[in-house]
C-alpha positions in Angstrom: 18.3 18.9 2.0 17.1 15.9 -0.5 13.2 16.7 -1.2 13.2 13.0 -0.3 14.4 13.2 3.3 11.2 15.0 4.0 9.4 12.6 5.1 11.5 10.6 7.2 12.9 13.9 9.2 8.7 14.4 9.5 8.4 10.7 11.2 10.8 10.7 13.3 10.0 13.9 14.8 6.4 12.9 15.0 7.5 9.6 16.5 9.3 10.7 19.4 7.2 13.7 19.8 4.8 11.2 20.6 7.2 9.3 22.8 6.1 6.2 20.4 8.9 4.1 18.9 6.9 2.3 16.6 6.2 2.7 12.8 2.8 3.0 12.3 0.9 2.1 8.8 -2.1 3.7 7.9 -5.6 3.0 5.3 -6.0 5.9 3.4 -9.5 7.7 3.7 -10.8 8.9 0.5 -14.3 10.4 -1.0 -16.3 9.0 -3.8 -18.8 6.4 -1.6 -16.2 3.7 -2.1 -15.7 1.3 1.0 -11.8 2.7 1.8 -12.5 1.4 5.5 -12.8 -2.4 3.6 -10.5 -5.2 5.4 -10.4 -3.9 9.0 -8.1 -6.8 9.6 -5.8 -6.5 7.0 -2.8 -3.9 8.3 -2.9 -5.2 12.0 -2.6 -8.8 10.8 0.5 -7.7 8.2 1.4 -5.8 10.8 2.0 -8.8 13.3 3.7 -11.2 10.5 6.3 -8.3 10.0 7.0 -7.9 13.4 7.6 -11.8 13.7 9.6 -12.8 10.6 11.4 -9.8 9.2 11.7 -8.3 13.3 10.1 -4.8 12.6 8.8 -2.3 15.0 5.6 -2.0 13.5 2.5 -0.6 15.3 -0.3 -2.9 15.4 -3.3 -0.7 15.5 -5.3 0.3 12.1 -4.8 3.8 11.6 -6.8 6.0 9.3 -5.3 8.8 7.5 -7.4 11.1 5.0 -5.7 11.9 1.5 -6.1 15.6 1.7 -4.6 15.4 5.1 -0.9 16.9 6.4 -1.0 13.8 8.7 -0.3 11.7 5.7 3.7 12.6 5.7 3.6 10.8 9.1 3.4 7.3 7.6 5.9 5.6 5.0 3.4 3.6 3.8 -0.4 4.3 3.0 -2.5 1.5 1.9 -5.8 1.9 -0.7 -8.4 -0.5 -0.8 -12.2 -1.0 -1.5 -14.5 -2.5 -4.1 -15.8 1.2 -6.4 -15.8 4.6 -6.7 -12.3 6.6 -5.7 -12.6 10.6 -5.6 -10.0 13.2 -5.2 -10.6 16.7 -5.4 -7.6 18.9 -6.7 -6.2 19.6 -2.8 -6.2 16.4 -2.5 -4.2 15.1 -5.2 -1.9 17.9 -4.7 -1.1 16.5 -1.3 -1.1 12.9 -2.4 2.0 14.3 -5.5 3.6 15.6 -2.7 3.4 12.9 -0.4 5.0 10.4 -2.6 7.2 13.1 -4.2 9.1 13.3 -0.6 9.8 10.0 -0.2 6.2 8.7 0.8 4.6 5.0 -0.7 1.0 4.2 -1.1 -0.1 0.6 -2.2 -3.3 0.5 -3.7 -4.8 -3.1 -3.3 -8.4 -3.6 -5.9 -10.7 -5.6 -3.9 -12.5 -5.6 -7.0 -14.5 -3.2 -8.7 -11.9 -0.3 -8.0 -10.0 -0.2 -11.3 -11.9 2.0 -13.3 -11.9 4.8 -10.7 -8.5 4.7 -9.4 -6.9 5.1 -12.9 -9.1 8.4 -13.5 -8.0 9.5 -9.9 -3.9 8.8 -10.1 -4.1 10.7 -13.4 -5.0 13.5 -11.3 -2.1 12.9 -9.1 0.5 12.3 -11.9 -0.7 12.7 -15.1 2.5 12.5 -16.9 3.0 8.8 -15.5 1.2 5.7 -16.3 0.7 2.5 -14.8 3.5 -0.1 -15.9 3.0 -4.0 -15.7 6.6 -4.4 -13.1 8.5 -7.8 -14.1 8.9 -10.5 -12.3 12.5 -9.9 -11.4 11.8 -6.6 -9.9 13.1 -6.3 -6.3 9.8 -6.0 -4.9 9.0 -9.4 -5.6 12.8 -10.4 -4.2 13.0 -9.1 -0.6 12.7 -12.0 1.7 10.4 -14.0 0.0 11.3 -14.8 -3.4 8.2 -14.9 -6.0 9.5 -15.6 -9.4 5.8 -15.7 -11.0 5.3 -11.9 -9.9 1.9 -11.1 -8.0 0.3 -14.3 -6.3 -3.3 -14.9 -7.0 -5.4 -14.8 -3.8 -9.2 -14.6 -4.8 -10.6 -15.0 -7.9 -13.4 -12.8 -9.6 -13.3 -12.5 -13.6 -10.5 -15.2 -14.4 -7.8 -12.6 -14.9 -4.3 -12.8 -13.8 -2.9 -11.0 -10.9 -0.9 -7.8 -11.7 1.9 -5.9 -10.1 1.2 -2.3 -11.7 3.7 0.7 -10.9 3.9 4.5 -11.2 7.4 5.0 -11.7 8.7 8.5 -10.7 12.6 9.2 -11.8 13.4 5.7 -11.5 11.6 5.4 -8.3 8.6 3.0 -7.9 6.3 5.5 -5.7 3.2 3.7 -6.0 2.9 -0.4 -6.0 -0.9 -1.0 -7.2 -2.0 -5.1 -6.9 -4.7 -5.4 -9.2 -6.9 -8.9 -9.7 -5.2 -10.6 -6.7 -6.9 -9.3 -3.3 -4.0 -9.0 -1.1 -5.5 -7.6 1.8 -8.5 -10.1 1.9 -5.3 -12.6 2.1 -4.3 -10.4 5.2 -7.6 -11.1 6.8 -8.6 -13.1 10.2 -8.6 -16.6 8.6 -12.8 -16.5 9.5 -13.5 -14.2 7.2 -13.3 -15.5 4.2 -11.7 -19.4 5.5 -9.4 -18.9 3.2 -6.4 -22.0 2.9 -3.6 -21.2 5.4 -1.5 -21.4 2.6 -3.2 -18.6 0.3 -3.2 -16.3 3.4 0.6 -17.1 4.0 0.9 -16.0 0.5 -0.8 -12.8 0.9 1.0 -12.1 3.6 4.6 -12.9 2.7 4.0 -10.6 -0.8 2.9 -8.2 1.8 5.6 -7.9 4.0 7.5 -7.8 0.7 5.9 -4.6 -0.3 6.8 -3.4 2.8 10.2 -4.3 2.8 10.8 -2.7 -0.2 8.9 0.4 0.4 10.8 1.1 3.8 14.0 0.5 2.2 13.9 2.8 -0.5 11.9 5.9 1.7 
């Protein structure tokens, strides 16, 4: 069996375990002091668009999953966010390798003040790989919603232009990392930050992208 049927064989039989036929999506728990449990509305309300315009079956509820954890190989996608500091001891980035190694996706989403850390911490997790700047005709940016400028800008902090970053694993994008843009803010209740209905559709379209694309090629 293909290393990267792994993890689908491990959600389905957790799903219906469970009796639950719903995917569920969950914010990655990690040591260091930084805030990982930041935008508490951010996966419920992606959750949501998807289930409305691409007609998924996701689960709405925010789920927490630590990095160390077995648990992880339950969820296609893991989602990384917060504002500084990003630890992980060696176990943990053993199981983090091995998570996206069988077929698993984590989307780290800088909600400023993360990217210092979380390069130090990846290289723990694949130190032969480095982030690459992904072009603007790469199918994550062409699922349903076209975005032929790459990454939109949702929030500004230091002027910078929004980047798609990838770790690219035998031709496989395994990690997606948005860096100067603030997705998940974007994915927020509109009171949080009264954002323009427009910049949150934005957010949220790029989002449902990313998960289009990573449930595709899982």
């Amino acid at each position: 069996m293909s290393k990267y049927l792994i993890l689908p064989l491990a959600l389905f039989i957790s799903l219906h375990s469970h009796g639950q036929d719903r995917i569920q999506l969950a914010k990655l728990k990690y040591d260091g002091g930084g805030d990982w449990y930041a935008n508490k509305t951010a996966l419920p309300n992606l959750a949501s668009f998807c289930n409305r315009y691409l007609s998924m079956d996701l689960n709405k509820a925010d789920e927490v999953v630590e990095v160390g954890s077995p648990d992880i190989f339950l969820y296609p996608y893991v989602y990384l966010t917060g504002h500084g500091n990003v630890v992980f001891n060696s176990r943990q980035a053993e199981n983090l390798r091995k998570y996206l190694l069988a077929g698993g996706f984590l989307h780290i989403d800088d909600n400023y003040g993360m990217d210092q850390f979380i390069r130090l911490e990846m290289k723990k997790v694949f130190p032969e790989l480095e982030f690459v700047e992904l072009p603007f005709d790469h199918p994550i940016y062409h699922q349903k919603f076209k975005f032929k400028n790459g990454l939109p800008k949702i929030h500004e902090h230091d002027g910078k232009p929004a980047q798609g970053l990838g770790l690219i694993y035998e031709g496989r994008l395994i990690c997606f990392y948005s860096y100067e843009s603030d997705l998940g803010n974007g994915w927020e209740d509109q009171s949080i930050y009264n954002d323009p209905e427009s910049k949150r559709q934005e957010a949220l379209r790029m989002g449902a992208n990313i998960l289009s694309y990573a449930f595709m090629n899982f």
